[in-house]
C-alpha positions in Angstrom: -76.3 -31.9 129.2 -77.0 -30.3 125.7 -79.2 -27.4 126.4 -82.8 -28.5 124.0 -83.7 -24.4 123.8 -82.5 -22.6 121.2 -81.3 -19.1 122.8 -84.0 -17.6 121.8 -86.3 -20.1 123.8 -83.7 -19.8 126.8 -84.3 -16.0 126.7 -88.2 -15.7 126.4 -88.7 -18.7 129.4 -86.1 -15.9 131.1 -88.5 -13.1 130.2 -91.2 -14.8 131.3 -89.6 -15.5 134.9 -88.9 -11.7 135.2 -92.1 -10.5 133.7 -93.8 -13.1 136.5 -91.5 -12.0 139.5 -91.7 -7.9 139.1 -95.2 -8.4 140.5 -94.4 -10.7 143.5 -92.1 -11.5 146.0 -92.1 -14.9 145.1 -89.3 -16.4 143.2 -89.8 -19.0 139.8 -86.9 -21.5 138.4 -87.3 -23.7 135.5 -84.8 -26.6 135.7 -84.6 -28.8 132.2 -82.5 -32.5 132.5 -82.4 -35.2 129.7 -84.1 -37.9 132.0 -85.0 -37.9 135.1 -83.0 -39.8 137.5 -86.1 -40.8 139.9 -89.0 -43.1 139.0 -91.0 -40.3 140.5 -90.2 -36.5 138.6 -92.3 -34.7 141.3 -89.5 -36.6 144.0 -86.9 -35.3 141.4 -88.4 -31.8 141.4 -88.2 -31.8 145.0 -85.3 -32.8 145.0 -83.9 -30.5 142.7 -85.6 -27.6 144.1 -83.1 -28.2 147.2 -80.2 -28.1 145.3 -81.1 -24.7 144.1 -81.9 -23.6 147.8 -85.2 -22.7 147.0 -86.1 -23.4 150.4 -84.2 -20.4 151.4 -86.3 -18.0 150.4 -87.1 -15.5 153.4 -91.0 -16.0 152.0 -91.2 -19.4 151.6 -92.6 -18.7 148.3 -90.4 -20.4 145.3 -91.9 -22.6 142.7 -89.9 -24.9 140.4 -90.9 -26.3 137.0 -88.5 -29.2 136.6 -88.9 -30.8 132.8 -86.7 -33.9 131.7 -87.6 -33.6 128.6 -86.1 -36.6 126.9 -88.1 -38.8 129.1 -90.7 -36.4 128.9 -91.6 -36.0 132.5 -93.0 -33.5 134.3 -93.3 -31.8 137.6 -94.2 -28.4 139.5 -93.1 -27.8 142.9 -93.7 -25.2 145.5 -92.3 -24.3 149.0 -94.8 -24.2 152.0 -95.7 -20.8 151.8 -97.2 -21.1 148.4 -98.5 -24.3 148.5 -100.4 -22.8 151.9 -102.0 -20.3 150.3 -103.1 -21.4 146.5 -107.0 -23.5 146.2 -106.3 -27.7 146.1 -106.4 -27.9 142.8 -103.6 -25.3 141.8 -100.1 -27.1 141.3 -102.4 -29.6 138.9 -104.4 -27.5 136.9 -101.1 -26.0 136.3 -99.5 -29.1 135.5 -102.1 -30.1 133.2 -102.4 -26.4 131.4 -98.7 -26.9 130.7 -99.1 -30.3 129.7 -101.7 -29.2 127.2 -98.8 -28.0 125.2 -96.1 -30.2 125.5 -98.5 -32.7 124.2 -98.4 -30.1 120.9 -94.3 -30.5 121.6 -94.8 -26.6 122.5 -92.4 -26.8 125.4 -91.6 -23.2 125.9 -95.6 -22.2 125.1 -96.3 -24.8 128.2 -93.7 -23.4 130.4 -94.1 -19.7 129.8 -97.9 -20.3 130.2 -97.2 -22.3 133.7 -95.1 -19.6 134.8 -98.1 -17.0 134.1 -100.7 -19.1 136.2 -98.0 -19.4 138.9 -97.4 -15.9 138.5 -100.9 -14.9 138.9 -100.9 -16.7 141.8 -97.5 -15.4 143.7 -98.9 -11.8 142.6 -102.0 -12.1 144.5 -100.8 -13.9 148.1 -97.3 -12.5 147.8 -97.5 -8.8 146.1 -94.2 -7.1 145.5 -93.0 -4.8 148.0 -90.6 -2.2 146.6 -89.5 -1.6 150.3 -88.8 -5.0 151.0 -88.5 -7.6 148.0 -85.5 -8.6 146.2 -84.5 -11.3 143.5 -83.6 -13.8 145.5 -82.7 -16.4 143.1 -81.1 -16.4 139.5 -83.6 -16.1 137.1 -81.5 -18.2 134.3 -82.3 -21.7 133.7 -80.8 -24.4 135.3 -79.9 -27.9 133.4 -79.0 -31.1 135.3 -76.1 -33.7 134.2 -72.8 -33.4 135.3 -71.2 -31.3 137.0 -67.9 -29.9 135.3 -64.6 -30.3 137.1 -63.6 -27.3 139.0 -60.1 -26.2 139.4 -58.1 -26.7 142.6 
């Protein structure tokens, strides 16, 4: 897959992950595909979200914004411990606050503004602990497709 982000783009949704995880233990992934494989993208999302282990973390506390954005489909995940602790309505007043702007085609807008909210959120049930936290998971975005040979 061609990446759609400029590296510019690619380096602010980075920012944003960074400037959303120094307050939290919790741990943010955005995962960009041309289509999505699924008829469902949430069942992608989830999906996805266990390729990256996200499920790993010691918290329970990773969220996942998976975008295919060719088919323009959309979804935001969380592991247990998050999805325990944010109000009902959370993951889709997210959803639709990032939605907001793809509808403008402001991908990056939406993403770095779902990545706040979710922030805001991982900040107040899962505050950083310099004692204790680390960055569990790479902050860099992920892109489906293929998978490039390895060498044997």
């Amino acid at each position: 897959m061609t990446s759609p982000l400029t590296p510019a783009e690619d380096a602010a949704l980075v920012a944003a992950i960074r400037a959303a995880e120094v307050q939290t233990s919790g741990e943010i992934r955005v995962h960009l595909e041309d289509t999505c494989p699924t008829p469902e993208p949430l069942d992608r999302a989830a999906q996805v979200f266990g390729e990256l282990n996200m499920h790993k973390t010691a918290a329970r506390n990773g969220v996942l914004f998976y975008l295919a954005w060719q088919s323009r489909q959309f979804a935001v995940v969380g592991d247990a411990a998050i999805n325990a602790a944010v109000p009902d309505d959370f993951w889709e007043a997210t959803k639709e606050a990032v939605l907001e702007h793809f509808r403008g085609e402001k991908y990056v807008v939406g993403l770095e503004r779902g990545i706040r909210m979710v922030g805001e959120q991982l900040k107040r049930y899962f505050p950083y602990d310099a004692a204790t936290d680390e960055n569990e998971l790479d902050d860099a975005i992920s892109f489906g497709g293929p998978k490039p040979p390895t060498d044997t």
